[in-house]
N, C-alpha and C positions, 0 to 999 in steps of 0.2 A: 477535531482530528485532522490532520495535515494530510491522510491517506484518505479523507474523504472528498476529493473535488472534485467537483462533476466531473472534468476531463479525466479524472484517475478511472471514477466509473463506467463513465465512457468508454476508454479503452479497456478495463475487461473486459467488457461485453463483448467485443470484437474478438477475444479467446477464451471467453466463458464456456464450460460445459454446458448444452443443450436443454439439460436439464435446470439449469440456474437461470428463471426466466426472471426478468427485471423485478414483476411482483413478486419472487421469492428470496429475491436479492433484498428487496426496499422490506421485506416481513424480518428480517434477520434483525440482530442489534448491534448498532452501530461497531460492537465489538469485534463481531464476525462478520461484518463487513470489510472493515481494516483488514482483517484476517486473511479473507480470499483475496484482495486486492494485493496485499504484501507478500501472499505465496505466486501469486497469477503474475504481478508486473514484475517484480525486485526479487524474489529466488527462482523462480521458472526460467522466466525469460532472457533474454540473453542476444544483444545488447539491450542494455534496458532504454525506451524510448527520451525525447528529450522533457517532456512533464516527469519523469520520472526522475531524473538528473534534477532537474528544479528540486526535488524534494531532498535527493540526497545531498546537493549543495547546500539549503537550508538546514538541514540538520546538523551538516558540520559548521558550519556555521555558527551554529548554534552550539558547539562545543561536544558536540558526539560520535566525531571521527571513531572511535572503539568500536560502540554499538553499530554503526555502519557499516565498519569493517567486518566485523563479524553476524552480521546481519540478523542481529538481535532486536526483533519485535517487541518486545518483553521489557527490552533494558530502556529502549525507548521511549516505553507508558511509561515507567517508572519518573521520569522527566518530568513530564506531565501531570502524574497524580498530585 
């Protein structure tokens, strides 16, 4: 998962809810990890940091300028599966 690098985790944590303690972060599956990460760094937040630019540059990059644009999680596994 490209939403999973330590630095991405990292900086959730810095705006993670209180209640999202690192061991109940690391308990989730990788799924729902990506999950809080992509609603926490890339639709909450605003500007989004420069690890997080790193990600969006590779993904267009990577030919998914659409899914980006429209900030489809979803369309993006699909890539991957």
């Amino acid at each position: 998962y490209v939403f999973k690098k330590h630095y991405l985790v990292a900086e959730y944590f810095i705006t993670a809810p209180t209640d999202v303690t690192p061991e109940k972060f690391y308990s989730y599956s990788k799924h729902i990890q990506a999950n809080l990460i992509w609603r926490a760094l890339f639709l909450e937040r605003s500007p989004v940091s420069e690890a997080c630019r790193g990600v969006i540059t590779t993904l267009q990059a990577m030919g998914m300028q659409e899914h980006v644009q429209s900030r489809n999680l979803e369309e993006i596994r699909k890539v991957y599966a």
